[in-house]
gemmi code that builds the backbone of each chain (N, CA, C; Angstrom):
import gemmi

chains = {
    "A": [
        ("UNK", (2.879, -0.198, 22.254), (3.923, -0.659, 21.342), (4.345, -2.068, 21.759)),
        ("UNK", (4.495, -2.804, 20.842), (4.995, -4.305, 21.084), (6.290, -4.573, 19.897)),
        ("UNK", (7.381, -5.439, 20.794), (8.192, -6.200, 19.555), (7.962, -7.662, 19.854)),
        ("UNK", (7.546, -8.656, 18.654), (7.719, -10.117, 19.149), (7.999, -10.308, 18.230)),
        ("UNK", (9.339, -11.458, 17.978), (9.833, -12.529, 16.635), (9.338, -13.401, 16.917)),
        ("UNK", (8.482, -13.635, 15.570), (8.105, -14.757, 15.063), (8.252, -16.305, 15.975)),
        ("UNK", (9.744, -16.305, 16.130), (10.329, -17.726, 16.469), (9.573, -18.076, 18.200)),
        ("UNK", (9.033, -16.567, 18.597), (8.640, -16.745, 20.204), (7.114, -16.971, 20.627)),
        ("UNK", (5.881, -17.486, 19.309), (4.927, -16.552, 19.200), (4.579, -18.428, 18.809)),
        ("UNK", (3.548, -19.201, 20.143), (3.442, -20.246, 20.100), (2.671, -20.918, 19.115)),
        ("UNK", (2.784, -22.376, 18.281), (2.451, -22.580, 17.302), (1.573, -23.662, 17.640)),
        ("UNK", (0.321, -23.705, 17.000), (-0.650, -24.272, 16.915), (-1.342, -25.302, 15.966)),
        ("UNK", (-1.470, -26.854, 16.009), (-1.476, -27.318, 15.063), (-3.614, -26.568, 14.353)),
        ("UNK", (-3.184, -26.575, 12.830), (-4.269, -26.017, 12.442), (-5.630, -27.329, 12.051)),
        ("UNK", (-7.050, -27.681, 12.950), (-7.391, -28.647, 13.037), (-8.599, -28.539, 12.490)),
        ("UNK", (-8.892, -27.624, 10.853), (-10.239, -27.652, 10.403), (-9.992, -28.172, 9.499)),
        ("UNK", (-11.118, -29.275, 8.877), (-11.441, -30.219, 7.953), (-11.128, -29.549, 6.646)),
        ("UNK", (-10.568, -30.594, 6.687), (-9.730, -30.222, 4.822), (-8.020, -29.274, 4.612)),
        ("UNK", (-8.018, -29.321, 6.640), (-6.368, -28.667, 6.358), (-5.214, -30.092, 6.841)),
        ("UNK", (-4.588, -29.944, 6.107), (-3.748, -31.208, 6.508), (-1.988, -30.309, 6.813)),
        ("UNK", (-1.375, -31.003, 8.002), (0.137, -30.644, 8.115), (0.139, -28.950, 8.173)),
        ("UNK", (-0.859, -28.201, 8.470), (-0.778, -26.525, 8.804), (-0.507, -26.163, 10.434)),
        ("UNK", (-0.213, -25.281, 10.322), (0.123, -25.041, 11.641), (-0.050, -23.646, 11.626)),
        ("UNK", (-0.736, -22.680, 12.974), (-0.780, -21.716, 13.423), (-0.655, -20.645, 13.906)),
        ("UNK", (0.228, -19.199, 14.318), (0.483, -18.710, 14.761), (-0.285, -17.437, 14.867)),
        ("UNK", (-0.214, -16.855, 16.277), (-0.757, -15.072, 16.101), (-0.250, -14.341, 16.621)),
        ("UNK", (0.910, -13.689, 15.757), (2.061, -13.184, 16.302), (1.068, -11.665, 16.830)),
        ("UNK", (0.124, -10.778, 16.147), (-0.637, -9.953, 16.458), (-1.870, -10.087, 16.344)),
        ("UNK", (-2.421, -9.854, 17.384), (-4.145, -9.806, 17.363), (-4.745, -9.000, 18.771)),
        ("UNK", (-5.920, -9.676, 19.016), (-6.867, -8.984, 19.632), (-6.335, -8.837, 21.353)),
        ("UNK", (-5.309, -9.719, 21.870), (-4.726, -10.097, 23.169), (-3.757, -8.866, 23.208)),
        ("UNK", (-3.354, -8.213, 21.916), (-2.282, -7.234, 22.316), (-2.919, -5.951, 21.880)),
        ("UNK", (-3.945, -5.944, 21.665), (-4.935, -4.603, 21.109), (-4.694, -4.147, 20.279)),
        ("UNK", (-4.827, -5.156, 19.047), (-5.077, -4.381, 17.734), (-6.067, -3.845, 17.359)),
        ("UNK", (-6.224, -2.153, 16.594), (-7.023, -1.990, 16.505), (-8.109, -2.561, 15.300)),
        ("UNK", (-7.838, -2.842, 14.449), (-8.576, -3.212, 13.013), (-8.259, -4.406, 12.653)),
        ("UNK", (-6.700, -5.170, 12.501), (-6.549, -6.231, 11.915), (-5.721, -7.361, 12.574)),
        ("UNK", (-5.722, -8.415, 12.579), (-4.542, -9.345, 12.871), (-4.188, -10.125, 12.139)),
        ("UNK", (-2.559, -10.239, 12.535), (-1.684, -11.095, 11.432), (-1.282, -12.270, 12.473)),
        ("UNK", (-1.675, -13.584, 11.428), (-2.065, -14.646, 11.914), (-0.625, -15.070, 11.087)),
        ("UNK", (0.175, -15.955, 11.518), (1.118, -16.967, 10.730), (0.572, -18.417, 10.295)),
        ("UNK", (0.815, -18.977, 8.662), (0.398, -19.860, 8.591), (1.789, -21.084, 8.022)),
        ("UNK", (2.116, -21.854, 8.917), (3.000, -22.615, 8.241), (2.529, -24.337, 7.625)),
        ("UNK", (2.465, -24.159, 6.220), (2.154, -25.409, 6.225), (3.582, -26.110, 5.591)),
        ("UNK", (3.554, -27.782, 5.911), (4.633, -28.539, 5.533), (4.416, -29.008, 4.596)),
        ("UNK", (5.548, -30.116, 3.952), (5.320, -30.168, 2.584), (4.156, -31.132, 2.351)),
        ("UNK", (3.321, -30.943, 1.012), (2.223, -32.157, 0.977), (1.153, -31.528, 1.917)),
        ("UNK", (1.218, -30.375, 2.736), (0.184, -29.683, 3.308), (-0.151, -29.230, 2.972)),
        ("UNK", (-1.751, -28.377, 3.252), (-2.472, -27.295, 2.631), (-3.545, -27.030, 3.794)),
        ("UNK", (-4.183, -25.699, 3.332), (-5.225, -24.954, 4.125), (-6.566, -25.865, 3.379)),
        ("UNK", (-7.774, -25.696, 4.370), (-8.931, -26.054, 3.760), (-9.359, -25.372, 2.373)),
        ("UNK", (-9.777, -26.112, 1.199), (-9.902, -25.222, 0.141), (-12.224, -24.691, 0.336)),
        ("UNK", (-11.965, -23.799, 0.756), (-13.193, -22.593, 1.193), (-13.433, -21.650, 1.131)),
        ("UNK", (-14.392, -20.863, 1.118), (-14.426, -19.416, 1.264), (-15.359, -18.867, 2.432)),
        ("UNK", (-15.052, -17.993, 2.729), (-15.755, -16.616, 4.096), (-16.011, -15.270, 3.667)),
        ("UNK", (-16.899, -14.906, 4.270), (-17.404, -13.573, 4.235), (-15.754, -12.273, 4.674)),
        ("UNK", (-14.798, -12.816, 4.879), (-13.827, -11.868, 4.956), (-12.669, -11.994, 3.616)),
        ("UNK", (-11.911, -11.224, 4.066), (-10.570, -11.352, 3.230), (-9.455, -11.974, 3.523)),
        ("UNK", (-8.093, -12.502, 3.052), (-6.927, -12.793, 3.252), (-5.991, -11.749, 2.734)),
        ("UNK", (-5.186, -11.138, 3.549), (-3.981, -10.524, 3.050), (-2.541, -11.045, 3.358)),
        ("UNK", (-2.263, -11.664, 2.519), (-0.528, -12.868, 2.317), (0.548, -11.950, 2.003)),
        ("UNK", (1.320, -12.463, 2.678), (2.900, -12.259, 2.367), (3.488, -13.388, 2.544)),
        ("UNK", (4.399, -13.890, 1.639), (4.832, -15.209, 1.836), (6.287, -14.622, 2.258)),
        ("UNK", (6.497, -15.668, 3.313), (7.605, -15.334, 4.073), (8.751, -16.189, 3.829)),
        ("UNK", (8.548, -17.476, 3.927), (9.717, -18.286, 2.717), (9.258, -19.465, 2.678)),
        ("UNK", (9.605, -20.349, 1.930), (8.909, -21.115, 0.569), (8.446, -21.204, -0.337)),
        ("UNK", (7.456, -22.402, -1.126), (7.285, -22.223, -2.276), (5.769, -22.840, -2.122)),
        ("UNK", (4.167, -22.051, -2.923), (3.393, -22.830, -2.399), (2.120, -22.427, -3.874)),
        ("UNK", (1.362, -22.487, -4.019), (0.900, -22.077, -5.070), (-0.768, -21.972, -4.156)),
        ("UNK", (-1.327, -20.943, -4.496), (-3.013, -20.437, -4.323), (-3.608, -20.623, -5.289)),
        ("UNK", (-4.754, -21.408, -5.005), (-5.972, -22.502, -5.656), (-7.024, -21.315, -5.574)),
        ("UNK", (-7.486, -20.987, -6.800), (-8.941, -19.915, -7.099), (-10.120, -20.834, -7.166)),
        ("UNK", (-11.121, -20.066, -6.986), (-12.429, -20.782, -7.351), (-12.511, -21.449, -8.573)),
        ("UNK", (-12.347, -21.614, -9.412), (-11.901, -22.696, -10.607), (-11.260, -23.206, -10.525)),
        ("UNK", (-10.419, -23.164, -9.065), (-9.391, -24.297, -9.240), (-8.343, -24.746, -9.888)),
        ("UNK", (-7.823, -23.411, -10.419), (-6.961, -23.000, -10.838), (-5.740, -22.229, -10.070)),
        ("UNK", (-4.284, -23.065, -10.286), (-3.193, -22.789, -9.276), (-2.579, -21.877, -9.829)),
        ("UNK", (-2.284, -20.682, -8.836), (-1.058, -19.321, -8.716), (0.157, -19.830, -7.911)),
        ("UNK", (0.844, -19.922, -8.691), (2.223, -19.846, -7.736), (2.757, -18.632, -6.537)),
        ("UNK", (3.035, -18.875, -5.670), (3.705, -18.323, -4.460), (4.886, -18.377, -3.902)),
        ("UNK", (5.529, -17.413, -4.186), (6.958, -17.348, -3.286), (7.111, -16.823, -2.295)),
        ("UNK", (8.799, -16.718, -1.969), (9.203, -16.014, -0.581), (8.611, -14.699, -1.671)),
        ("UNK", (7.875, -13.421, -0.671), (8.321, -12.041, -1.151), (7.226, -12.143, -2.100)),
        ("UNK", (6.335, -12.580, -2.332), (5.081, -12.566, -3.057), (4.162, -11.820, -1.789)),
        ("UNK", (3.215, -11.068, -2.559), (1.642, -10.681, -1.474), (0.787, -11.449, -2.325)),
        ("UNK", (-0.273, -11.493, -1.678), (-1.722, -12.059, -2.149), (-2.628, -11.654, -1.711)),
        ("UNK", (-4.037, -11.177, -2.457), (-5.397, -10.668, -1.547), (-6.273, -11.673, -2.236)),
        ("UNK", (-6.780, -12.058, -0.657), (-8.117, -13.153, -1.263), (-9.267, -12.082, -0.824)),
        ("UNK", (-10.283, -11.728, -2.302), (-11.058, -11.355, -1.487), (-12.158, -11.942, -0.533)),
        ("UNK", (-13.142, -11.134, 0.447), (-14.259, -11.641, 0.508), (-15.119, -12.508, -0.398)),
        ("UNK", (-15.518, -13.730, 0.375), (-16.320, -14.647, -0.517), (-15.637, -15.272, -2.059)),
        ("UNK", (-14.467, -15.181, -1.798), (-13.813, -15.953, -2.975), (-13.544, -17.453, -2.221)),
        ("UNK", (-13.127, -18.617, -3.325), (-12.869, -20.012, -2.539), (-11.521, -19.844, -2.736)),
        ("UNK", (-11.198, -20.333, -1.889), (-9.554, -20.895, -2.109), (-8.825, -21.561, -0.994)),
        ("UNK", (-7.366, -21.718, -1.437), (-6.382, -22.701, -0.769), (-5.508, -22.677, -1.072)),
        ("UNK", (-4.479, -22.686, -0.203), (-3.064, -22.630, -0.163), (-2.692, -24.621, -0.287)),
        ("UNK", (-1.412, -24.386, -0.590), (-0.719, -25.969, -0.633), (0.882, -25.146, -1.280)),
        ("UNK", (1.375, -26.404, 0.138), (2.961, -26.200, -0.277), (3.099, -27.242, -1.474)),
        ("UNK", (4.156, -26.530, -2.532), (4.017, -27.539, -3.200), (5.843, -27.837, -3.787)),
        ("UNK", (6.706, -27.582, -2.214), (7.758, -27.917, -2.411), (7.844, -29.676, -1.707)),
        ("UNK", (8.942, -30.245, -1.924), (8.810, -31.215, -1.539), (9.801, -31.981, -0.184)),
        ("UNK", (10.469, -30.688, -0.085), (11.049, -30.711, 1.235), (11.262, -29.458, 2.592)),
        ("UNK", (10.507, -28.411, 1.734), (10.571, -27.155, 2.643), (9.104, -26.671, 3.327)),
        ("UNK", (9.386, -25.946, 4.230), (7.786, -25.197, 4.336), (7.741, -24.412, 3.855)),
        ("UNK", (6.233, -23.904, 3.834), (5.772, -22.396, 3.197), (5.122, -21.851, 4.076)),
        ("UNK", (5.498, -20.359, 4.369), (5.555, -20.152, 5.145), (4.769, -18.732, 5.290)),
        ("UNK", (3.929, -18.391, 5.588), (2.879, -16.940, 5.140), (2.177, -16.172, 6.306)),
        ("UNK", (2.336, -15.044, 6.111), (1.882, -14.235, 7.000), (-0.444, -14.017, 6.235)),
        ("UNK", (-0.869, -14.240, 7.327), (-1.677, -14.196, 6.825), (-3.219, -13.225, 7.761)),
        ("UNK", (-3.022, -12.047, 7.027), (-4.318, -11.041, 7.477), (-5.720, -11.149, 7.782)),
        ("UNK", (-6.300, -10.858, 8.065), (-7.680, -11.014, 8.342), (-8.447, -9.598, 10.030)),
        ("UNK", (-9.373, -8.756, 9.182), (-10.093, -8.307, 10.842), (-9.964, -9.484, 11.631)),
        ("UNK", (-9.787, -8.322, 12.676), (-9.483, -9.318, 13.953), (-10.685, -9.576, 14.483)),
        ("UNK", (-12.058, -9.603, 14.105), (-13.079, -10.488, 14.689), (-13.459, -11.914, 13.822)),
        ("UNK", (-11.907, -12.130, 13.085), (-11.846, -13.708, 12.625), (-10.632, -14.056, 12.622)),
        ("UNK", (-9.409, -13.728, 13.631), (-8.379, -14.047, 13.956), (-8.578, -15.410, 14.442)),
    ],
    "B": [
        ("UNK", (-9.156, -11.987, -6.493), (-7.096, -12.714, -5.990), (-6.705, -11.683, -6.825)),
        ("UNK", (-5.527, -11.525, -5.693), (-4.353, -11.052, -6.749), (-3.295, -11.212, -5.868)),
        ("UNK", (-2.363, -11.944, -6.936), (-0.351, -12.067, -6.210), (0.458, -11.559, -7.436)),
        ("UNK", (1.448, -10.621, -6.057), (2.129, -9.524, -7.085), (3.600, -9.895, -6.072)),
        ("UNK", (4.487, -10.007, -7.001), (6.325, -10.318, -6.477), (5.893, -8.728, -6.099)),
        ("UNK", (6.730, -8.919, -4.708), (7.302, -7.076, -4.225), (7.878, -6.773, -5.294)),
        ("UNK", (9.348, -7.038, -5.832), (9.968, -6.503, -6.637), (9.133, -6.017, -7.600)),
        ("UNK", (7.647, -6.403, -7.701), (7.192, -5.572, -9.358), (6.545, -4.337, -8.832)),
        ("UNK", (6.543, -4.328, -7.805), (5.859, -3.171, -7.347), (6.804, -1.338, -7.247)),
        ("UNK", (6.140, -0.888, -7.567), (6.453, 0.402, -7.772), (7.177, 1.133, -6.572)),
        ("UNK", (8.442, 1.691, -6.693), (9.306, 2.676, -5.267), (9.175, 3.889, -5.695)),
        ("UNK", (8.748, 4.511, -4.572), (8.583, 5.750, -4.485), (9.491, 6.500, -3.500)),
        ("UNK", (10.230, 7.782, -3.012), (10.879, 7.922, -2.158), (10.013, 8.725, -1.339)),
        ("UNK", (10.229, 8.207, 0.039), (9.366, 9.043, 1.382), (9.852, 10.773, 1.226)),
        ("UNK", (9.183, 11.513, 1.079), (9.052, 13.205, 0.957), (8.906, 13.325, 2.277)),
        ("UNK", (8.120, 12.344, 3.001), (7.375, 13.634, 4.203), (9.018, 14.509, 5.163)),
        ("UNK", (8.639, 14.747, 5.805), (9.724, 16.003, 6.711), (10.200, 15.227, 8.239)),
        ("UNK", (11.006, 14.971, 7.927), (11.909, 14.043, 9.043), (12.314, 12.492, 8.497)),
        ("UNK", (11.658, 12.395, 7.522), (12.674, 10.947, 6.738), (13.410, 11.834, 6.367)),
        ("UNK", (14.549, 10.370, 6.219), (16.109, 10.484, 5.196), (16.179, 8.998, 4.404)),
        ("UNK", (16.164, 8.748, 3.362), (16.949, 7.948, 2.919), (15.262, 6.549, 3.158)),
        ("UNK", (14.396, 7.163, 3.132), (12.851, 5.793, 3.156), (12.380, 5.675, 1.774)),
        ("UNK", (12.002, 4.804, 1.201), (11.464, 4.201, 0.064), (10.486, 3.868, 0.368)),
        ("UNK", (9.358, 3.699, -0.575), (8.136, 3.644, 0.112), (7.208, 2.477, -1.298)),
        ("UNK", (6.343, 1.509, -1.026), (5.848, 0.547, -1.711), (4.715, 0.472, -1.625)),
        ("UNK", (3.783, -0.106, -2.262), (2.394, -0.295, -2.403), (2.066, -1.517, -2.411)),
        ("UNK", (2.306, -3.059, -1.974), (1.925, -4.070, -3.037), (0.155, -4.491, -2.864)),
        ("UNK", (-0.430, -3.653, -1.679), (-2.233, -4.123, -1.296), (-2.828, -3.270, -1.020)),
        ("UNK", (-3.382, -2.355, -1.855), (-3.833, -0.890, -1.325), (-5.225, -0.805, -1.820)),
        ("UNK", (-6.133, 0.250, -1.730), (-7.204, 0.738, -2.537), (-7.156, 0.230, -3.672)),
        ("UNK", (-6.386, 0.478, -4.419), (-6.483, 0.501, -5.820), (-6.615, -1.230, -6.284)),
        ("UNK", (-6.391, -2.019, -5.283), (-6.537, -3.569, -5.251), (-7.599, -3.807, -4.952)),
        ("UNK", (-8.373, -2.748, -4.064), (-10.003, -3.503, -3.958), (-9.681, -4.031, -2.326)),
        ("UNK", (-8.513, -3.430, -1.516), (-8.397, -4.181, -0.289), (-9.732, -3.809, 0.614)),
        ("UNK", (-10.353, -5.168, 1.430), (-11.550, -4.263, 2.031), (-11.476, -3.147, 3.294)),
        ("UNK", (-10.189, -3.891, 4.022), (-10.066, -2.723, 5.488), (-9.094, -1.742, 5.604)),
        ("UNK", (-7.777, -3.088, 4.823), (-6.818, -2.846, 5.286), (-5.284, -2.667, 4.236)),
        ("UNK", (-4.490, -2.199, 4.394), (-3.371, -1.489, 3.133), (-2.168, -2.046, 3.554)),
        ("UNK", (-1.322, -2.760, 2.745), (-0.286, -3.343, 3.109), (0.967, -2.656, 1.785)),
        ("UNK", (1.787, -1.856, 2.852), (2.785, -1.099, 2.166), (4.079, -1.716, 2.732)),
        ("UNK", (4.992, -1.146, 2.162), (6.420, -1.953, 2.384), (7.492, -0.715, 2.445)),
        ("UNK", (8.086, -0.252, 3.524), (9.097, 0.597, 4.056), (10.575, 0.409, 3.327)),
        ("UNK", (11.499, 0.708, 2.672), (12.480, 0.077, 2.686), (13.569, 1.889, 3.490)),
        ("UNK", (14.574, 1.820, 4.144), (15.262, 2.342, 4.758), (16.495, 1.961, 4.778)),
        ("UNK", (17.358, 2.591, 3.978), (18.552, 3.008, 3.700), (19.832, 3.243, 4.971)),
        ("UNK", (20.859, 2.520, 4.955), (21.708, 2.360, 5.783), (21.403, 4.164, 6.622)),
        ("UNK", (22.056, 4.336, 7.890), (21.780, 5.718, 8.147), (20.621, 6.400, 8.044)),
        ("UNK", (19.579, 5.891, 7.641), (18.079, 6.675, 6.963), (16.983, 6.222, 8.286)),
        ("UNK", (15.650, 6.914, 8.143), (14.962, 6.874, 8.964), (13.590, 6.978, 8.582)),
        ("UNK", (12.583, 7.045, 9.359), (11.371, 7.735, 8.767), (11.291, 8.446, 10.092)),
        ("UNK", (9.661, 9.950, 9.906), (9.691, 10.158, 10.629), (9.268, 10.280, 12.192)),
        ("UNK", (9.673, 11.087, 12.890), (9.840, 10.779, 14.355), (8.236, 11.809, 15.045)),
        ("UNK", (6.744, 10.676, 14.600), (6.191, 11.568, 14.729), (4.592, 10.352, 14.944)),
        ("UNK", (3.366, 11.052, 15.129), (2.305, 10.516, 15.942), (1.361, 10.726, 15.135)),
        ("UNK", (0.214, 9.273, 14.819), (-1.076, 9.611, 14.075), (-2.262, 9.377, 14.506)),
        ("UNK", (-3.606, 9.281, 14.261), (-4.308, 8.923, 15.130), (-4.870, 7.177, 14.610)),
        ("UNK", (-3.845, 6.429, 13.937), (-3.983, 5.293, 13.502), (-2.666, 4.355, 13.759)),
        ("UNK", (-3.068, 3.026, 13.767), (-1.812, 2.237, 14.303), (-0.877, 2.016, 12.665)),
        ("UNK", (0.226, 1.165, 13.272), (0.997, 0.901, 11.975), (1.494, -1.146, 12.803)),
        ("UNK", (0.896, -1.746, 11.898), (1.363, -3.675, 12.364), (2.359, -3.692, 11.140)),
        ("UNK", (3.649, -3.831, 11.778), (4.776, -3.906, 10.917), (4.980, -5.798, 10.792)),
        ("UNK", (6.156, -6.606, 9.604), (7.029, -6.914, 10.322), (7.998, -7.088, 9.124)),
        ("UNK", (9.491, -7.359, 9.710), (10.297, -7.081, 9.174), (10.717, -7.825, 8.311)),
        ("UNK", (10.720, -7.807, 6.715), (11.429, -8.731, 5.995), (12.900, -8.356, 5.753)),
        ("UNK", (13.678, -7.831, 5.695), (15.118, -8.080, 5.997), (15.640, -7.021, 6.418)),
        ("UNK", (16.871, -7.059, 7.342), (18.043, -6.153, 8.124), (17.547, -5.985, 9.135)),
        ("UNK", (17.938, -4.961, 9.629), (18.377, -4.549, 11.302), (17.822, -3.166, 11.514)),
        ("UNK", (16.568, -2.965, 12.337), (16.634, -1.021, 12.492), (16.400, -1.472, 14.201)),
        ("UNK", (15.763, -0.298, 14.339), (15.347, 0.182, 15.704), (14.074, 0.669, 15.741)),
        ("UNK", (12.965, 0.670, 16.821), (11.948, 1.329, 16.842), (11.682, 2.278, 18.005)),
        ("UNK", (11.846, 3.856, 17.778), (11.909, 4.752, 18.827), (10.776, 5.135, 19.186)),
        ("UNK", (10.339, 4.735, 20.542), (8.976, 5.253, 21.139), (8.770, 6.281, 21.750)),
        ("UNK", (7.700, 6.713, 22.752), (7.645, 8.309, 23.133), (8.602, 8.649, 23.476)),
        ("UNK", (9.322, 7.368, 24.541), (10.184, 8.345, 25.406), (11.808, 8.001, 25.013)),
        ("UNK", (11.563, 7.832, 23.361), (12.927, 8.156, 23.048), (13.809, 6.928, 22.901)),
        ("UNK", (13.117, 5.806, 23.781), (13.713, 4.585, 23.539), (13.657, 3.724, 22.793)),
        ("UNK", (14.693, 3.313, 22.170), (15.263, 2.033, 21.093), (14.902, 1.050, 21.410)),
        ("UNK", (13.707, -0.091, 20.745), (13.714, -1.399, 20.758), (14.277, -2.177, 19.404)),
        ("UNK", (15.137, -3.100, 19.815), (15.682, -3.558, 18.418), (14.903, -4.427, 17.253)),
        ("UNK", (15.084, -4.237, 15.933), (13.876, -4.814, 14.963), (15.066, -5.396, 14.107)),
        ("UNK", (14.331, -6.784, 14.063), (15.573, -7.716, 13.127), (14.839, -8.230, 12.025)),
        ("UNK", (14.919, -9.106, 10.982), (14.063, -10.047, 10.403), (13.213, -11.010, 11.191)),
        ("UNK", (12.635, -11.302, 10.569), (11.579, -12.244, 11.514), (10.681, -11.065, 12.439)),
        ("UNK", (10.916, -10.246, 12.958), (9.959, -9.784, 13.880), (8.623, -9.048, 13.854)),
        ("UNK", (7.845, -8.849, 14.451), (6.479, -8.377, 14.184), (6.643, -7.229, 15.461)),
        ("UNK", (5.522, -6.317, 14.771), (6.002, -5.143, 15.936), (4.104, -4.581, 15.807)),
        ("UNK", (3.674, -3.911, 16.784), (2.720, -2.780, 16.759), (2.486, -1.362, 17.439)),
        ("UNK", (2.202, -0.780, 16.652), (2.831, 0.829, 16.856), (1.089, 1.300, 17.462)),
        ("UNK", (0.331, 1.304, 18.490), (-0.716, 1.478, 18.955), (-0.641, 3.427, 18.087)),
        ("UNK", (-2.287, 3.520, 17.855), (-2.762, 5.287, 17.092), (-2.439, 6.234, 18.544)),
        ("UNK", (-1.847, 7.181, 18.170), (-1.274, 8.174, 18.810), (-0.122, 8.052, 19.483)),
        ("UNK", (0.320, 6.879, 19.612), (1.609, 6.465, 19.789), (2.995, 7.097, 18.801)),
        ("UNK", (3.702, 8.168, 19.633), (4.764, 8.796, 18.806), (6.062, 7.903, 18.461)),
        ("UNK", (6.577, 8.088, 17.514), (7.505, 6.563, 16.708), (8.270, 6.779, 15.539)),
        ("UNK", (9.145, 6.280, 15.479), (10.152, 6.021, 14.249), (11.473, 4.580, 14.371)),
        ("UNK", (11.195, 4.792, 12.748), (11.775, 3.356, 12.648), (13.548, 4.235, 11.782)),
        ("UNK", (14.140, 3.452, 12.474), (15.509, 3.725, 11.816), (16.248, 2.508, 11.849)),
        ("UNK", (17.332, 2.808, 10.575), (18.093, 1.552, 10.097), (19.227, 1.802, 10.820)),
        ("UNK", (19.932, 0.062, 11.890), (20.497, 0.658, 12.977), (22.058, -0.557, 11.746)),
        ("UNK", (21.968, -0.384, 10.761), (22.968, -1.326, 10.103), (24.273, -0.088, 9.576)),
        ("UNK", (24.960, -0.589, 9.329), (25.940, 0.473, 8.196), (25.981, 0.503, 7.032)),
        ("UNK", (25.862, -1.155, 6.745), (25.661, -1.142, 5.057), (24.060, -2.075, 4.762)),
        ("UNK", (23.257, -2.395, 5.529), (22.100, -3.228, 4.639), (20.829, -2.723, 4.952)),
        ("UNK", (20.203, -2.640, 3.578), (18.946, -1.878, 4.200), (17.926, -2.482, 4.974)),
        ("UNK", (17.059, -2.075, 5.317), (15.698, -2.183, 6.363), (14.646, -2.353, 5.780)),
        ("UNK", (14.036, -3.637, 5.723), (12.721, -3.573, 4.848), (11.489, -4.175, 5.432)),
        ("UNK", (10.624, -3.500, 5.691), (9.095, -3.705, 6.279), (8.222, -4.022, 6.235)),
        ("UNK", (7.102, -4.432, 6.265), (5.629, -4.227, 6.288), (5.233, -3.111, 7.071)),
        ("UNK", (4.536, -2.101, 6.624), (3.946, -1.464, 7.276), (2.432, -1.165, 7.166)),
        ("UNK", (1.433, -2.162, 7.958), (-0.168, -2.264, 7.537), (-0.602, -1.054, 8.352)),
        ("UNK", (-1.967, -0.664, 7.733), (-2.471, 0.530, 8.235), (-4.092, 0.543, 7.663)),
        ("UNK", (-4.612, 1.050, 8.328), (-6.003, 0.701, 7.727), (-6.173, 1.448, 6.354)),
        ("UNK", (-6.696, 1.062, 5.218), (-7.014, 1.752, 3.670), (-6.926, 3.035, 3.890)),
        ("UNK", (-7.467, 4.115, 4.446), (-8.341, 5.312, 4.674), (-6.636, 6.432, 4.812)),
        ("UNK", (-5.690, 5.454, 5.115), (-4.509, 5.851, 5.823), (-3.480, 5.720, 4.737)),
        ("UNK", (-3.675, 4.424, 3.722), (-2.218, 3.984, 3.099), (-1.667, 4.882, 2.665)),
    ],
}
model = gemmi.Model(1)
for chain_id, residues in chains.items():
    chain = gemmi.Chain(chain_id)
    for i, (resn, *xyz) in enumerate(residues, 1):
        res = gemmi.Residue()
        res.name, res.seqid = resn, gemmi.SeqId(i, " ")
        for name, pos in zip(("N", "CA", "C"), xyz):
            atom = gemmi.Atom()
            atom.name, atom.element = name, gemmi.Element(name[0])
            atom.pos, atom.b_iso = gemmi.Position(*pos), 0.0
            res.add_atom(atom)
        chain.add_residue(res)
    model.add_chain(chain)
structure = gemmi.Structure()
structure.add_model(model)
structure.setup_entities()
């Protein structure tokens, strides 16, 4: 059994091509023995975004607060709030982008933990 | 893809035998096509609980709003606020109770598909 907040759970700037102003966290994963999945934190700032790509896994989102909209393979934008979920599946493209202009967005973001 | 507001998602009330007062949510399950993993949402009622009991699968919580407690084997209270992330290791005996008077307790509670 583990408790950790968020606020204690060290943050990492996120440094793959095509992510700009993201940042990292892994509040649960493979270091505390999860068995199946880990939840990775993704904070990006404003005018930031994740690389727009796809992988052989999934994303499972919860947006935790802000405002940010998810980019589909057409390239076509979904809006995202606090209190929104999202499933990207396997092998879909996509990308996150905050698209407030003074807040972060702020997302809990899933994945098996042999791509944490 | 799919993004769904919690609020549109469907409440159900927890039946099993040792809740009081648990609500129970769906917003990433089977029925979404999730590939591993099921992301449900707890809500717990001032005084209310779920129950005080052991599976052979984990539960990666974390808390989107209020105040409970998380009781482990031996009976002891760790405190669960907003912001926090918690993991309940499989066979690990546990319950989550709302340690507020008036605001409810609301969760993530992931679990692998096979389980939601």
């Amino acid at each position: 059994m583990k408790v950790i907040p968020l606020d204690a759970v060290e943050k990492k700037k996120v440094n793959l091509e095509g992510a700009a102003g993201a940042w990292k966290q892994l509040p649960l994963g493979k270091e505390d023995g999860v068995p199946v999945y880990s939840y990775r934190v993704f904070t990006v700032e404003p005018n930031g975004h994740t690389p727009y790509h796809s992988h052989p896994y999934e994303h499972m989102n919860f947006v935790i607060e802000g405002e940010g909209v998810l980019v589909n393979e057409a390239g076509e934008e979904s809006p995202l709030k606090t209190g929104d979920f999202a499933l990207v599946s396997p092998g879909e493209k996509h990308q996150y982008r905050n698209s407030s202009a003074d807040k972060d967005f702020k997302m809990i973001c899933g994945v098996p933990k042999e791509f944490e």
